[in-house]
N, C-alpha and C positions, 0 to 999 in steps of 0.2 A: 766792194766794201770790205770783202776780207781782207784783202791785202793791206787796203786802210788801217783795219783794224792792228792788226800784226804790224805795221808797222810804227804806229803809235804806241803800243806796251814796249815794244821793243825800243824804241828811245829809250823812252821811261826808264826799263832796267839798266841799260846801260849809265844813265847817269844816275839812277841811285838803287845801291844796290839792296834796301829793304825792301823793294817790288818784288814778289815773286809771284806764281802763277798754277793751281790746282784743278784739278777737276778729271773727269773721265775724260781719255782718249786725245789730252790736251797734249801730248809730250811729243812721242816716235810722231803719233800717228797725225799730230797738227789742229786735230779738233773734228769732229764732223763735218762742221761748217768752214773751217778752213780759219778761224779766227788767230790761230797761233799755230800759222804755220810757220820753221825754221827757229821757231822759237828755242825750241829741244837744243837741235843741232847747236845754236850760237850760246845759251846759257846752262845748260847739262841740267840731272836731274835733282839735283836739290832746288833748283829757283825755276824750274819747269817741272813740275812731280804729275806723273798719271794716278790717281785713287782708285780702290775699289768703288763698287757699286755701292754708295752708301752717302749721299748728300749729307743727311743731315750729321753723321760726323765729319767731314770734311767742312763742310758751312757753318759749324759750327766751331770748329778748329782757329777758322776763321777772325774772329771775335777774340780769341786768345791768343792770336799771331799778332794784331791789332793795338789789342792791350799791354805786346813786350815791344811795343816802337815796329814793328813790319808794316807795310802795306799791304796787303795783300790783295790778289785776284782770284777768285773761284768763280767757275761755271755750274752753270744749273743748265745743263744739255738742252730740255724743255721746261719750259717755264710750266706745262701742266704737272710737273714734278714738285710743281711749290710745296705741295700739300706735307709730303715727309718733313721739309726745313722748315716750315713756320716757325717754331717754337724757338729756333737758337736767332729764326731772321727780325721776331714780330718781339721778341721778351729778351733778347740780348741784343742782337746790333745796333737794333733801331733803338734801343733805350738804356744802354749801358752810360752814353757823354752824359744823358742828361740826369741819371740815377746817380751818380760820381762827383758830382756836381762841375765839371767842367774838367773835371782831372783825368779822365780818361776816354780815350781818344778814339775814336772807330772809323781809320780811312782803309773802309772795305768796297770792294768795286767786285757785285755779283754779277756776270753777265746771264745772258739767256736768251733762248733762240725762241718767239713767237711769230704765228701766222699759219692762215691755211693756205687750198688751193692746192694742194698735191696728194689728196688721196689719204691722208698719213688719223685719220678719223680722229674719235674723240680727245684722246686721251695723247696727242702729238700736233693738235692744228689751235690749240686756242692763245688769244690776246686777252691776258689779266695782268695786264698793268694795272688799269686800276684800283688793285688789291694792294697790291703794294704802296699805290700811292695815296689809300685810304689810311695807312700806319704815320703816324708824325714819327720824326725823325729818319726816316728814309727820304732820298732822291731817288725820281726815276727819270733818263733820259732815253729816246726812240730816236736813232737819228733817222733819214730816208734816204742819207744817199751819201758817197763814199770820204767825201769833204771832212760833211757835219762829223762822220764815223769815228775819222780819224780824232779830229777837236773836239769833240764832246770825249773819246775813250783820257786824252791828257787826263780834259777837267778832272773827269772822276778818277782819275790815278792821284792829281795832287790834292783832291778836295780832304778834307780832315772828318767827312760824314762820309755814313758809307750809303754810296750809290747803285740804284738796279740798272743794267744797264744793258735794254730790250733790243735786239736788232731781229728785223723779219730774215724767216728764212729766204725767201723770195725775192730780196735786194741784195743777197751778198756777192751776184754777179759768178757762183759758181757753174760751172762747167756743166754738169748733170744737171741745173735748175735752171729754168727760164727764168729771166728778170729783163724789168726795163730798161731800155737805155740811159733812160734819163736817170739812174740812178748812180750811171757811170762817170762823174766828174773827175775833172783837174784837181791832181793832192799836190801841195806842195812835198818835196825833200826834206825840208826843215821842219821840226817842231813846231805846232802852233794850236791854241786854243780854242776851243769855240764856247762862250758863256752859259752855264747852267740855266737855265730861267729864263731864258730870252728869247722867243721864235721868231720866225723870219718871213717876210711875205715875200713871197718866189713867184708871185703873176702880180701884179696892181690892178685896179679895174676898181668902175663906180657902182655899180650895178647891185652885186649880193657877194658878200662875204662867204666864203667855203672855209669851214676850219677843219684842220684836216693833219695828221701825223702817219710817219711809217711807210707802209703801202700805200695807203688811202692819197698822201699827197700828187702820186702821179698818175693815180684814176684823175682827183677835182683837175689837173693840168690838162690831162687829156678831155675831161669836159669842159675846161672852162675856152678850149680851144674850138671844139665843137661850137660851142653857145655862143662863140664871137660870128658866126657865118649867122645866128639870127639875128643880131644886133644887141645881145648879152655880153656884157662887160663885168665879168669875173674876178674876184679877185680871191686868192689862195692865201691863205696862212699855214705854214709848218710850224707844227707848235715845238717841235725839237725836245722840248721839256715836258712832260705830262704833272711833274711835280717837281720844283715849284711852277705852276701854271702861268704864265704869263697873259695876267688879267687885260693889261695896257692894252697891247697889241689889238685885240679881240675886241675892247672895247673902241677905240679911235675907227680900226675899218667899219662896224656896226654904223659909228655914227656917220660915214662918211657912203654906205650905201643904204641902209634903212632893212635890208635884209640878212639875215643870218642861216648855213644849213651848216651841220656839224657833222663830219663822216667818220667813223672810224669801224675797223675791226672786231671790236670786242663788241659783246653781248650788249642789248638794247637797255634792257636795264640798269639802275646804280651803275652805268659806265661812266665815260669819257666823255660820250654824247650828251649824257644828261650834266653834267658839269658844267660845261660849257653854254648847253641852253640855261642853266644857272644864272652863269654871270652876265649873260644877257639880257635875262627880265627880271634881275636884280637889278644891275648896276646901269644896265641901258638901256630899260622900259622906253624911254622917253624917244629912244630913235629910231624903234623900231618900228616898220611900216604897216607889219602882221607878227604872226606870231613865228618863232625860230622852229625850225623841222628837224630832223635827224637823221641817217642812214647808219645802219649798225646792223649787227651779228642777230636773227634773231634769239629769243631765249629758248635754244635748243640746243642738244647736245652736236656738234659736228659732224655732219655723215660721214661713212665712208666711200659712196658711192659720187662720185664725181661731177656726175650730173648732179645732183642733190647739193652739193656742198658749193659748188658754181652758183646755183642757184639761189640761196643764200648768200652767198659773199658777197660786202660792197662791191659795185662798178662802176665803171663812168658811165655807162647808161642809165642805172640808176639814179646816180646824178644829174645827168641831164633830164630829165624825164621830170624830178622834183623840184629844180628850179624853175623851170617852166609853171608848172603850176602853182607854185610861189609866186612868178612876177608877171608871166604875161594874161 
């Protein structure tokens, strides 16, 4: 996925050249996560800039790069860093088009690194996307795997809003991190898109609908593989978008298996989870066979301790283990 990454901005710049690209440790050194790497080398450092330690003047710079015709890119290293940038992300980016009245422009693409699972404790392992996608006038896309990475980083390079743009640390297929394989896809060469808003079901099955984004997509895969050996016929949703949500989707598999389990990352509360059981006993009371369940983060701070924080963290055993008592 990182190379995905990198190699999607890196079009980008090359054919226009108000793209450029900010953040810590983004330049020489390529990123921590590897997102822009060669980046440096191929655009030098005006349209590649390494910042000080100081988000919220750089993300906030952001909005003013924006506002003179640039695109711009900034990284937020961790997303549990939100906390300093709120003010220029939640009272300027996200609300500058629509204060202006349509005259002024904000195609900003924040990326940021969420997820646990390596030890990295509180204050380095959490999923708050939700947060952001509680602000109107933000997007926020999760891809899960190196495809979607590439085409979803386009979209929000040409979108005209500015987009968050979440990738787990655990998918980027680096070298020092374990990740799944199934997160390792065919990228085309060429340029190409993937739709804002639109998620994809990446298993079919009649059975119980798994919604599912990020990491979480190749836990529900790897259980919905398991649950085909009892006679469980799974089907996966990758919501790719957390905002705008892609209601459709969510809704048509509900009515076509009668049960709904929603997994994701982040905290059990006000998350992802609960959204999604939302538009289900809203908008699809009528198909469902019981009630929609959930797996998520519980509402606690992130261990350090590994055990502990395993322990915690969605799995595909937990998933299986909650289908089951869902339908059989």
């Amino acid at each position: 996925m990182y190379m995905a990454i990198s190699e999607g901005i890196s079009q980008e710049m090359e054919k226009d050249s108000s793209v450029l690209y900010m953040g810590e440790d983004v330049g020489v050194y390529g990123g921590i996560f590897g997102a822009t790497t060669g980046l440096y080398k191929k655009f030098g450092p005006e349209r590649v800039r390494d910042t000080p330690i100081s988000e919220s003047a750089f993300i906030g710079a952001s909005s003013g790069l924006a506002a003179a015709g640039k695109r711009p890119i900034v990284e937020l290293m961790f997303t549990d860093f939100l906390g300093v940038t709120f003010d220029p992300i939640m009272n300027h980016i996200a609300k500058n088009y629509y204060m202006s009245g349509g005259n002024v422009k904000m195609p900003i693409v924040i990326t940021t690194a969420i997820g646990g699972g390596y030890g990295d404790a509180a204050q380095h392992s959490q999923t708050l996307f939700p947060i952001f996608a509680h602000i109107p006038g933000l997007k926020v896309v999760v891809p899960s795997n190196s495809y979607d990475a590439k085409g979803l980083m386009i979209s929000a390079i040409r979108d005209d809003n500015p987009v968050i743009y979440m990738f787990h640390k655990g998918l980027m297929g680096l070298p020092w991190m374990p990740y799944p394989q199934s997160s390792v896809v065919e990228v085309p060469e060429e340029e190409y898109t993937v739709p804002i808003g639109k998620a994809k079901i990446v298993k079919t099955g009649n059975d119980i609908t798994i919604v599912s984004v990020g990491s979480t997509v190749h836990m529900a895969l790897e259980a919905a593989d398991e649950l085909k050996k009892d006679g469980i016929d799974a089907e996966v949703i990758d919501l790719r978008t957390v905002k705008p949500i892609d209601k459709e989707t969510i809704l048509n598999s509900i009515k076509k298996t009668g049960y709904m389990l929603a997994v994701d990352e982040d905290y059990e509360s006000y998350g992802l989870t609960s959204e999604a059981i939302s538009i289900a006993s809203e908008l699809g009371f009528k198909d469902l066979k019981t009630a929609p369940r959930r797996i998520a983060y519980p509402d606690i701070p992130v261990p350090y301790s590994r055990n502990m924080e395993s322990f915690s963290l969605p799995s595909s055993e937990k998933i299986i283990k909650t289908v089951k008592e869902m339908i059989m």
